[in-house]
C-alpha positions as CSV (number, residue, x, y, z in Angstrom):
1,X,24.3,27.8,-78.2
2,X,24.5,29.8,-75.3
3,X,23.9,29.9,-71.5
4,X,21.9,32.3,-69.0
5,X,21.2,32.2,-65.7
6,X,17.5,30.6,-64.8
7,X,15.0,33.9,-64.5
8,X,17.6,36.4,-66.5
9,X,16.4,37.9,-69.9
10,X,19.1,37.0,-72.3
11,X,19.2,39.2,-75.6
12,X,21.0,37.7,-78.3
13,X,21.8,40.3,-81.7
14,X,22.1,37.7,-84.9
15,X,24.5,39.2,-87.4
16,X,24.3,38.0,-90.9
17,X,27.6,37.7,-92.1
18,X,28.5,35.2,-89.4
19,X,24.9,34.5,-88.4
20,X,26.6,34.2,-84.7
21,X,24.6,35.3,-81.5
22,X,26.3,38.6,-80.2
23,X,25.9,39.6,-76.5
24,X,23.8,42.7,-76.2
25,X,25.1,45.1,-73.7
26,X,24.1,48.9,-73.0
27,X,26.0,50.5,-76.2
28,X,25.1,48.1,-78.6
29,X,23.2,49.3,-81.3
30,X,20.6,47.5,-82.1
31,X,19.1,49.6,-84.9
32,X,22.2,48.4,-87.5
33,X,21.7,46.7,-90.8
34,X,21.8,43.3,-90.8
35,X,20.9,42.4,-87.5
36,X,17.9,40.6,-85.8
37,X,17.3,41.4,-82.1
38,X,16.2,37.9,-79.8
39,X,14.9,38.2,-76.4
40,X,14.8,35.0,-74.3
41,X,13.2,34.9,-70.8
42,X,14.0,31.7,-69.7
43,X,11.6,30.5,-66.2
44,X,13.6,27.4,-65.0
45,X,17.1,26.1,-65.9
46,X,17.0,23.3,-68.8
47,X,17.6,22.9,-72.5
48,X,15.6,25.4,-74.9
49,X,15.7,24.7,-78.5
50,X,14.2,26.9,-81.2
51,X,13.8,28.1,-84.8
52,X,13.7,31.6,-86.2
53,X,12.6,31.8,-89.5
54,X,13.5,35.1,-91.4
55,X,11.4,36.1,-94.7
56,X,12.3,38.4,-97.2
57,X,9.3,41.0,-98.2
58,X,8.9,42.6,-101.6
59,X,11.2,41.7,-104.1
60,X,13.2,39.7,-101.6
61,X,9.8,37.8,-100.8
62,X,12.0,34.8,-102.0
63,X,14.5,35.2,-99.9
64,X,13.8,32.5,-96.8
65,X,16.3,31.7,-93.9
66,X,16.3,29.5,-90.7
67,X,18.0,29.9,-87.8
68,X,18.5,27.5,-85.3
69,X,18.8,28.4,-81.8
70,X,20.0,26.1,-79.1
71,X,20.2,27.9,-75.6
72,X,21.0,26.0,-72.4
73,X,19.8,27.6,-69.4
74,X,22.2,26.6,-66.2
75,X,21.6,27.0,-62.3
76,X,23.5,28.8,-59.8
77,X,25.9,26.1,-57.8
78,X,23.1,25.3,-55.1
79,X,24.5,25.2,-51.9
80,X,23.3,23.1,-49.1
81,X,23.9,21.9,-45.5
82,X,23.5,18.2,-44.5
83,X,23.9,17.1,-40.7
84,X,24.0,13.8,-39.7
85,X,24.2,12.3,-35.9
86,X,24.8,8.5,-35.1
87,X,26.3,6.3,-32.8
88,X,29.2,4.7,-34.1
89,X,29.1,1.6,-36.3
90,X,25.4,2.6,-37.1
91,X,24.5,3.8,-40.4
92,X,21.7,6.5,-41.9
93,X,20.9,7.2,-44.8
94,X,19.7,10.9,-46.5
95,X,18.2,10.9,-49.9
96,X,18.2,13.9,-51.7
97,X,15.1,14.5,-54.2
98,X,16.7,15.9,-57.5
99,X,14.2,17.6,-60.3
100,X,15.2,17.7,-64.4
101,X,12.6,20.1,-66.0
102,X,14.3,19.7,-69.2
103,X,13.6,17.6,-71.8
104,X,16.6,15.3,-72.1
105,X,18.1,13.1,-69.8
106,X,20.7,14.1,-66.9
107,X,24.0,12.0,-66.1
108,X,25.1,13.4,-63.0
109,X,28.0,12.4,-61.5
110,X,28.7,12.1,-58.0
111,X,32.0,13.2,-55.6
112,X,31.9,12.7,-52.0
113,X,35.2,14.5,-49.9
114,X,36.4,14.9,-47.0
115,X,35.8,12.1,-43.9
116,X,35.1,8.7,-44.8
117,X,32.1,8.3,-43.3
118,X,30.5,9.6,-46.1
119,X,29.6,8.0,-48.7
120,X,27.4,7.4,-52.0
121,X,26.6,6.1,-55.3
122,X,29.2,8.0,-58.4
123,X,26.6,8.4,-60.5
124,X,22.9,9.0,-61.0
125,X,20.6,9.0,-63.8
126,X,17.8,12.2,-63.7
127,X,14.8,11.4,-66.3
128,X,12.6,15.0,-67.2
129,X,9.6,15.1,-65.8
130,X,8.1,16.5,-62.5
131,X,8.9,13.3,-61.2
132,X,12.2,13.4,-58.7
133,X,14.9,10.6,-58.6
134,X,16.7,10.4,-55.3
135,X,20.5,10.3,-54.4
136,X,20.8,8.5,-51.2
137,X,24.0,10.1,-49.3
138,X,25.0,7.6,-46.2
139,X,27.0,8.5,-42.6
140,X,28.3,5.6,-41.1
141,X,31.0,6.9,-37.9
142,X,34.1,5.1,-37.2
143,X,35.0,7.0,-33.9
144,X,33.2,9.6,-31.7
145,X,33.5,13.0,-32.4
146,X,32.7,15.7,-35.3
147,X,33.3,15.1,-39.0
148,X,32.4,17.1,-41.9
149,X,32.5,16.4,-45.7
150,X,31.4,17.7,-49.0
151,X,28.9,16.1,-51.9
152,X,28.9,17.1,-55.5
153,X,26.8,16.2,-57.8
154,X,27.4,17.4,-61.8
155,X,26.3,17.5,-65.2
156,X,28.7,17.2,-67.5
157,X,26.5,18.3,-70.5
158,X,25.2,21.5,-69.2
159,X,27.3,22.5,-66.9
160,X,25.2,22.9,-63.8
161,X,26.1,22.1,-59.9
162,X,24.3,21.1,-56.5
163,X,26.7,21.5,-53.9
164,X,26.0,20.3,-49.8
165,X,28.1,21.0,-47.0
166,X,27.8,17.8,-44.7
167,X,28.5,17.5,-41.0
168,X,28.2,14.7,-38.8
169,X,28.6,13.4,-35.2
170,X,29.3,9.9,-34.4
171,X,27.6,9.1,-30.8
172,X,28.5,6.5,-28.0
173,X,28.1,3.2,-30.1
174,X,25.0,1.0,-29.4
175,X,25.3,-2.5,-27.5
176,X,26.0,-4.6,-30.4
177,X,23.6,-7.2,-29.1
178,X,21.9,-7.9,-25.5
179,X,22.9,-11.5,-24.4
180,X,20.3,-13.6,-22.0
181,X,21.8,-16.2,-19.8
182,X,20.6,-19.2,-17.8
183,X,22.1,-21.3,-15.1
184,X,21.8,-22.5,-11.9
185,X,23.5,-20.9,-8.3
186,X,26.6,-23.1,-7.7
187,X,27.5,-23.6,-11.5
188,X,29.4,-22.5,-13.8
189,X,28.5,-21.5,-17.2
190,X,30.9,-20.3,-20.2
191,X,29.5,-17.9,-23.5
192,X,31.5,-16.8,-26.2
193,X,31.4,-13.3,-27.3
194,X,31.6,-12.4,-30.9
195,X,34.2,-9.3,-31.3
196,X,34.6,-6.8,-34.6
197,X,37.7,-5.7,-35.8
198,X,38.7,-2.3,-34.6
199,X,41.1,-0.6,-36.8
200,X,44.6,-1.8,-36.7
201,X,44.5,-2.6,-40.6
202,X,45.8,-6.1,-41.5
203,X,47.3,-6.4,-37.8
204,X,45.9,-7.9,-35.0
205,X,44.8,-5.5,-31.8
206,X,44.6,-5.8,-28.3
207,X,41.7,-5.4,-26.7
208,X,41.2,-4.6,-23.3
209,X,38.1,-6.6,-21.6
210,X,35.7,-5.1,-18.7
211,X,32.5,-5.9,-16.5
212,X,30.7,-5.1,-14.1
213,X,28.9,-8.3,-13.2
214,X,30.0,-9.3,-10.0
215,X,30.7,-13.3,-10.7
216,X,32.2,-13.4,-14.1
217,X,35.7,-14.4,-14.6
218,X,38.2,-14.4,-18.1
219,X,41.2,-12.9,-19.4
220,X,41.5,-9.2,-19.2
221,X,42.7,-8.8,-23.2
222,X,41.5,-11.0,-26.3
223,X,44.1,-10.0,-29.9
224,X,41.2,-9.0,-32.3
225,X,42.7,-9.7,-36.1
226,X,41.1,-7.8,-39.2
227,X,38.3,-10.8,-39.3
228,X,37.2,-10.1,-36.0
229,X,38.1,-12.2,-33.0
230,X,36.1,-14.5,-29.5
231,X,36.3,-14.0,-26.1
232,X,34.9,-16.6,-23.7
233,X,33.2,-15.1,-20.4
234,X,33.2,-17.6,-17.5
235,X,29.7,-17.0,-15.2
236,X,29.7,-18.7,-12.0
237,X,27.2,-17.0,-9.8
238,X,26.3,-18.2,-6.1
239,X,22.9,-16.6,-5.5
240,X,19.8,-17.0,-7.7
241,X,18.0,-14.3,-9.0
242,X,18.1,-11.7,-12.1
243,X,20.9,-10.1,-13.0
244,X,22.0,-7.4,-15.4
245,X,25.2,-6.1,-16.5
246,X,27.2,-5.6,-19.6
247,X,31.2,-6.2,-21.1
248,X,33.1,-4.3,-22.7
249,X,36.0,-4.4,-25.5
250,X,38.1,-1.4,-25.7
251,X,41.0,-0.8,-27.9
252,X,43.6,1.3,-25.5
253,X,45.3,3.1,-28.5
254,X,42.3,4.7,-30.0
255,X,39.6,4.7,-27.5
256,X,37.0,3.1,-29.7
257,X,34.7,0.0,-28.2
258,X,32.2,-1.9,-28.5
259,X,30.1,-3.6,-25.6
260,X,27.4,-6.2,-25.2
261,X,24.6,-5.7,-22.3
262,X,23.8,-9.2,-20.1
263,X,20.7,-10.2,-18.4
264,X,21.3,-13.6,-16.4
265,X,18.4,-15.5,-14.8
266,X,20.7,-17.3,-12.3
267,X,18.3,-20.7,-10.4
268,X,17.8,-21.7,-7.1
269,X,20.0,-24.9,-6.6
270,X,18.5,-27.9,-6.0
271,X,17.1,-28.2,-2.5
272,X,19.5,-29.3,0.3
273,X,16.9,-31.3,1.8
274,X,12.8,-31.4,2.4
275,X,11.3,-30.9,5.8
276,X,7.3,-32.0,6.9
277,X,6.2,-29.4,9.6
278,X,2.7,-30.2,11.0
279,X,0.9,-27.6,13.3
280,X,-2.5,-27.1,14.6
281,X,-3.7,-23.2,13.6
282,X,-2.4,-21.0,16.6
283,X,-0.3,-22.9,18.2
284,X,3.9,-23.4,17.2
285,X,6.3,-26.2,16.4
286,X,9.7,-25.6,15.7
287,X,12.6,-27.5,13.8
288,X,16.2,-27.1,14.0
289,X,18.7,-26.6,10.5
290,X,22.2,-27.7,11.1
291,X,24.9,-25.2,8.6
292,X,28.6,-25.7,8.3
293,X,30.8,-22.8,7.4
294,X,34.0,-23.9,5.3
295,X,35.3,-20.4,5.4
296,X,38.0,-19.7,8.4
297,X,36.4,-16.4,8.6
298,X,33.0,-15.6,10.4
299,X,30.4,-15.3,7.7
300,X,26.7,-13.9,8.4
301,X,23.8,-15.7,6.3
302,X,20.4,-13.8,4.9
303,X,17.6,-15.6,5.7
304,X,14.5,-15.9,3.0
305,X,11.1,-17.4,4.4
306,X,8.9,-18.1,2.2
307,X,5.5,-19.7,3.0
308,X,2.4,-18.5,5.3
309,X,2.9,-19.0,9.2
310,X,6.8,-19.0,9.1
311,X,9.0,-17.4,11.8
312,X,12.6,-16.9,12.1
313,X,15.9,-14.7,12.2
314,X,16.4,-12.6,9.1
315,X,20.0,-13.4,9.7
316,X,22.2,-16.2,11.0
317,X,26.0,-15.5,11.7
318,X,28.0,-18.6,11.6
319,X,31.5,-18.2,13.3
320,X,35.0,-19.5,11.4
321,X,34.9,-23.4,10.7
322,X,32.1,-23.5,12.6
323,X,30.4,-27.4,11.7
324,X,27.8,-27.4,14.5
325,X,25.5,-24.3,13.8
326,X,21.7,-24.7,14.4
327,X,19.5,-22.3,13.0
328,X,15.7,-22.9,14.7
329,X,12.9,-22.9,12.3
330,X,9.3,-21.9,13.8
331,X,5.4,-22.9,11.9
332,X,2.8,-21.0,14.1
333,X,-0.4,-21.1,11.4
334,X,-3.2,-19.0,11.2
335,X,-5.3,-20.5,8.9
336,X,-6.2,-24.8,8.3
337,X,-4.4,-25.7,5.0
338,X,-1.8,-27.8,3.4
339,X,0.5,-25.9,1.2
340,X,4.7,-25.8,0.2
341,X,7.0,-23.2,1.7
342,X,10.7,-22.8,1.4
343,X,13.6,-21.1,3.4
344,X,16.6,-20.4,2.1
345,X,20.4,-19.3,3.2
346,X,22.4,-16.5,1.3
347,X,25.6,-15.2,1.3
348,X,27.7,-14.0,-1.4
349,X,31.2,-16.0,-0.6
350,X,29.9,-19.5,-0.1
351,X,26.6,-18.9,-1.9
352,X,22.8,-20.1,-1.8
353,X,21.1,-23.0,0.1
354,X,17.9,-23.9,0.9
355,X,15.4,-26.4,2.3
356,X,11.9,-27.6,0.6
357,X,9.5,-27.3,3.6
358,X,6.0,-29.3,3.2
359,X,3.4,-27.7,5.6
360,X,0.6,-29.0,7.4
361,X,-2.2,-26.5,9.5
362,X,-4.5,-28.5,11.0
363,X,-8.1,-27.1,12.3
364,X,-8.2,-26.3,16.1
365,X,-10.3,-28.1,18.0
366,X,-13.5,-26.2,19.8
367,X,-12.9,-24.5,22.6
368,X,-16.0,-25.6,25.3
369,X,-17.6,-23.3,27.3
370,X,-19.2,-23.3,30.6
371,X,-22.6,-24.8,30.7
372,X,-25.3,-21.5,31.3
373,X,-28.5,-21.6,33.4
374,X,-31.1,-19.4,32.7
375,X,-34.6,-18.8,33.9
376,X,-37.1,-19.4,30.9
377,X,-38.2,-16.1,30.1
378,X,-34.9,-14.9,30.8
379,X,-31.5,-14.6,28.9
380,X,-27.8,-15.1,30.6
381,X,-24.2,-14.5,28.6
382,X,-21.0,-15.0,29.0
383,X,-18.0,-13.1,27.5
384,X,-15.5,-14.5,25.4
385,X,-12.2,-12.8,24.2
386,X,-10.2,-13.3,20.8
387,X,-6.6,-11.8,20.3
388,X,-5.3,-10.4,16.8
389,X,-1.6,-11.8,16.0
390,X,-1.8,-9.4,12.7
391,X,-0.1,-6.0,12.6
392,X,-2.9,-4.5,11.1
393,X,-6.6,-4.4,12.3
394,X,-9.4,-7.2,11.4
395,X,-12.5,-7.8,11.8
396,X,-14.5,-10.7,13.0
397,X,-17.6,-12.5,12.1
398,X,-20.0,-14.4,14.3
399,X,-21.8,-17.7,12.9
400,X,-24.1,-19.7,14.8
401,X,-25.2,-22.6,14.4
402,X,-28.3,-23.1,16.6
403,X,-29.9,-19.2,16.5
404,X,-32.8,-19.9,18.7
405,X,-31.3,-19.9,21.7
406,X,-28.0,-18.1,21.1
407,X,-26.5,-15.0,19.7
408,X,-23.5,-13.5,19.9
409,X,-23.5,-9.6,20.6
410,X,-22.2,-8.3,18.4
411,X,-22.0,-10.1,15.3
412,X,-19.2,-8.3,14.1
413,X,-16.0,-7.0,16.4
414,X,-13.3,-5.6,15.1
415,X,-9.8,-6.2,16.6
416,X,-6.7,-3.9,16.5
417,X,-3.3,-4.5,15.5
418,X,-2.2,-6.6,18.2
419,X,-4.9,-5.6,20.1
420,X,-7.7,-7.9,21.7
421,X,-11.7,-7.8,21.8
422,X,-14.7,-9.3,23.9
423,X,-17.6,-10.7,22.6
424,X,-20.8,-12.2,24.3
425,X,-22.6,-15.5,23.6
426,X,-26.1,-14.7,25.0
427,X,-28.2,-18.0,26.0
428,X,-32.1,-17.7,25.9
429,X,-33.6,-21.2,27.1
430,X,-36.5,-22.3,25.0
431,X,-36.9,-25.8,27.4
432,X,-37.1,-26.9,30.7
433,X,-34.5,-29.3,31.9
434,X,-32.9,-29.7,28.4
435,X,-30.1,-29.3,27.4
436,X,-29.5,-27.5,24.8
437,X,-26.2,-26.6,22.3
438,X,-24.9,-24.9,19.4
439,X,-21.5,-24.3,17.9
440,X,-20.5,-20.8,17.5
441,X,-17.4,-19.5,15.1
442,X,-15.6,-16.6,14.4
443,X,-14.5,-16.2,11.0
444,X,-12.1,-14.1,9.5
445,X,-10.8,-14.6,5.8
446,X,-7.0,-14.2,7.0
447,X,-7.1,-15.6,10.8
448,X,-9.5,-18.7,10.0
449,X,-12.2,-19.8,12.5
450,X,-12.1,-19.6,16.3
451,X,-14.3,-22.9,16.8
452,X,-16.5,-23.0,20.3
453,X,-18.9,-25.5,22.1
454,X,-21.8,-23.7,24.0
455,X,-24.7,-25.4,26.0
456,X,-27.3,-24.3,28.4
457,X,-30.0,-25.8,30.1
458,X,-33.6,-24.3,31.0
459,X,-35.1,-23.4,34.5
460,X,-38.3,-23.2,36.3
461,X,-38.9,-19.1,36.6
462,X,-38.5,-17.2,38.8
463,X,-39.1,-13.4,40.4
464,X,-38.9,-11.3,37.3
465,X,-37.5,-8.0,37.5
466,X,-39.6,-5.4,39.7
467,X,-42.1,-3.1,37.7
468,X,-43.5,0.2,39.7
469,X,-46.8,1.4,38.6
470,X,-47.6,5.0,39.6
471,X,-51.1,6.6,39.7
472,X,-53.1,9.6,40.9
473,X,-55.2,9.1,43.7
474,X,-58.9,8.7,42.5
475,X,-58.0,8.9,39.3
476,X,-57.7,5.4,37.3
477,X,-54.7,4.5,34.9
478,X,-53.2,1.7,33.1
479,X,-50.1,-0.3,33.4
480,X,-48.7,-3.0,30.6
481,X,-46.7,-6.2,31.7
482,X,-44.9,-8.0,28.6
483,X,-44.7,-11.9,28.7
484,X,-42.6,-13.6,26.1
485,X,-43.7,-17.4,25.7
486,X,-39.9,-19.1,25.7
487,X,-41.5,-22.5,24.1
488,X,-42.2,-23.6,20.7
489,X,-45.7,-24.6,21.6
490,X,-48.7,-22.3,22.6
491,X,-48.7,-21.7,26.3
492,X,-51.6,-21.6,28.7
493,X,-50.9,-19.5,31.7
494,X,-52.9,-18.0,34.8
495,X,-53.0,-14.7,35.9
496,X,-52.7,-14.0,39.7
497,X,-52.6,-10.8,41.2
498,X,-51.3,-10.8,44.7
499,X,-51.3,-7.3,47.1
500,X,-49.1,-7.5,50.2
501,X,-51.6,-5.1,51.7
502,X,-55.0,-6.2,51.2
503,X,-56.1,-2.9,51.1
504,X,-54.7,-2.8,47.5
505,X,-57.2,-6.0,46.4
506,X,-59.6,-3.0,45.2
507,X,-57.3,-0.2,44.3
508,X,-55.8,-3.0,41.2
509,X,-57.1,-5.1,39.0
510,X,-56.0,-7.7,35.9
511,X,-57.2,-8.1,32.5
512,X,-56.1,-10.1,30.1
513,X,-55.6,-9.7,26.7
514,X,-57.7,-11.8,24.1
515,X,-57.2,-13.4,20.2
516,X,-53.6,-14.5,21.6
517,X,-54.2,-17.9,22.3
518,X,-51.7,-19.1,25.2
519,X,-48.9,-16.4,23.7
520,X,-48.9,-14.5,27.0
521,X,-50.6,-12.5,29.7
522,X,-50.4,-9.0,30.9
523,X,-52.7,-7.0,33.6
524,X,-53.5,-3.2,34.1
């Protein structure tokens, strides 16, 4: 047998005294006695096999020979690059698709050099076909920084080489877990963290132990043997809330670590105390909290409200061993409703307490309003002004109760921040010595109702407002008069036109309108 590069034509001389393939090269003579001239143009490395059968002709017609031919065609070494990036401790994986277009079997083996961090299977088994088997190559970093290694994979049989550079970079490891804690404010709570070995062989290491949440407490080293090692973390936060942090184990001599991130959900404590506060809406009741402060240092409190209608300092400063300080509490609702509120005092040193508050808004009673007179036929009003507590501006709505004889003008107002507004409740009597009422409100989704009593009675008429008629002399015009009948009944009325100068008797005269029976009257 013999090899050739894949795509070369390989031309083999056959001598017959040996019957041996002889390299052809430029002086060879091909033309001598004895010889037979093969030309092989092999299209992809593999195994080729053959026969050449030789045949005497004329008298050497008997004369038969077989040759067999057995040419394995090899590959330059293929060289490749692989790069590989991963934090450390974290493993990929690269598989390399390998091809046999021959007809037997490969066994390739495998050799992985140069960092450690490479590694992969010693040997793998290549069936022919166009179907590729894989070699899976894996990069699993130790340490940050660069590293570069080499993979070979041969067969024996023919000969034939693939060759990869490979380079990899090991990254800032990943948390090796994230931790989620519960407790309350006031206690304490201990977790044990699980820590790999880090190098150090059979002997134990030192780690070096950091965080960065603020309340945690523990030794500052933990000896880490080959199996791995505990540390227990000691969490003893004083405020509630949601925290997030992380710890980390280092080992001094080689820099390498590894680190856990922390999420605690840190309680309220349990209340100090409940407090009932009952107010009517718009008006204010106060309470007083008594606080003691163990430190012998002044320390300054943040105060949370929580709950509609509650008014206070954001802070309260407590002086050094003070036992007597009062902190004043004030419930000023806006709108009628029973509900739960809370306020609570923080500071970092001494740490979180609050109060359950149970809270009461009771409706406001109406507000009454002067009785109105009015003429019937006529309509009175009188004003009535709402104030906005809100920093931003609302608006009003009017709803009354009895809308014969009231209205409020307008129906809607709309009140600035702060900022204050007039409305009118207008009174149109219907009745003559009645008295007649209504309720009125003012709503507002946020500020509740304003609540108000209104009454008016009904009186006899009297002069109406002046009307002056103007005319042409000689010349005859027209004049209306409108009459609005104020009862709920028809109305019979007389019409009576009286001159001051009774001249005028003939210059005017009245007629009165028909089909209205008893609405009204009117003259021209």
């Amino acid at each position: 047998g013999a090899g050739a590069g894949a795509g070369a034509v390989a031309r083999r001389k056959v001598t017959n005294a040996s019957t041996s393939l002889t390299e052809i090269g430029q002086d060879t003579d091909i033309h001598e006695p004895n010889a037979l001239v093969i030309n092989f143009y092999p299209r992809t490395a593999g195994a080729y096999p053959c026969r050449v059968l030789v045949t005497g002709v004329g008298q050497s017609a008997m004369d038969i020979r077989v040759f067999e031919v057995d040419v394995t065609v090899t590959t330059p070494p293929l060289q490749t690059s692989l790069e590989f990036r991963a934090p450390v401790r974290q493993k990929i994986m690269q598989t390399i698709p390998i091809v046999n277009n021959g007809t037997e079997e490969w066994q390739l083996t495998a050799q992985v050099t140069g960092s450690k961090a490479f590694s992969g299977p010693g040997q793998l088994k290549v069936a022919p076909g166009d179907d590729a088997a894989t070699y899976e190559i894996t990069y699993k970093p130790t340490a940050v920084g660069e590293e570069e290694g080499k993979l070979l994979l041969k067969n024996a049989k023919s000969g034939f080489t693939f060759e990869y550079d490979l380079s990899g970079v090991g990254e800032e490891p990943l948390a090796e877990d994230h931790v989620v804690l519960k407790c309350n404010a006031r206690d304490t709570l201990d977790h044990v963290f699980k820590v790999p070995a880090m190098g150090g062989g059979k002997k134990a290491v030192t780690m070096k132990v950091e965080s960065d949440l603020p309340f945690v407490s523990g030794e500052e080293s933990v000896e880490v043997g080959p199996g791995g090692g505990e540390y227990a973390l000691r969490l003893a936060p004083q405020l509630g809330g949601q925290y997030t942090g992380s710890i980390t184990f280092t080992n001094p001599a080689t820099d390498q670590f590894v680190w856990y991130t922390m999420e605690v959900e840190v309680d309220s404590p349990l209340q100090e105390q409940t407090i009932d506060l009952s107010a009517t809406v718009r008006k204010v009741v106060s309470v007083e909290i008594a606080l003691v402060n163990p430190l012998p240092e002044p320390i300054t409190f943040e105060v949370v409200l929580t709950g509609d209608g509650l008014l206070g300092d954001r802070t309260f400063t407590l002086e050094g061993s003070e036992t007597n300080g009062v902190y004043e509490l004030f419930y000023s609702p806006l709108v009628a409703k029973v509900h739960e509120g809370s306020i609570a005092f923080l500071n970092d040193r001494v740490g979180e307490f609050w109060y359950k508050l149970n809270l009461t808004a009771d409706p406001a009673n109406a507000i009454m309003l002067e009785p109105m007179a009015c003429s019937v036929g006529g309509k009175t009003s009188t004003p009535v002004t709402v104030e906005n507590p809100l920093g931003k501006e609302i608006v009003l709505t009017a709803v009354v109760e009895n809308r014969t004889n009231f209205a409020v003008e307008p129906a809607t107002v709309a009140l600035p921040p702060y900022g204050t507004a007039t409305v009118h409740v207008e009174y149109v009597p219907s009745s003559l010595g009645d008295l007649e009422t209504s309720s009125i409100s003012l709503t507002n989704p946020l500020l509740g109702d304003w609540q108000y009593q209104v009454s008016g009675r009904g009186e006899l008429p009297g002069v109406m407002p002046e009307h002056t008629p103007t005319a042409t002399v000689g010349e005859a015009t027209s004049y209306m008069l409108s009459f609005r009948n104020p009862f709920p009944t028809n109305l019979s009325v007389d019409i009576v036109l009286d001159a001051d100068d009774g001249a005028a008797d003939d210059a005017m005269s009245v007629q009165s309108p028909t089909g209205r029976g008893g609405g009204g009257g009117g003259g021209g």
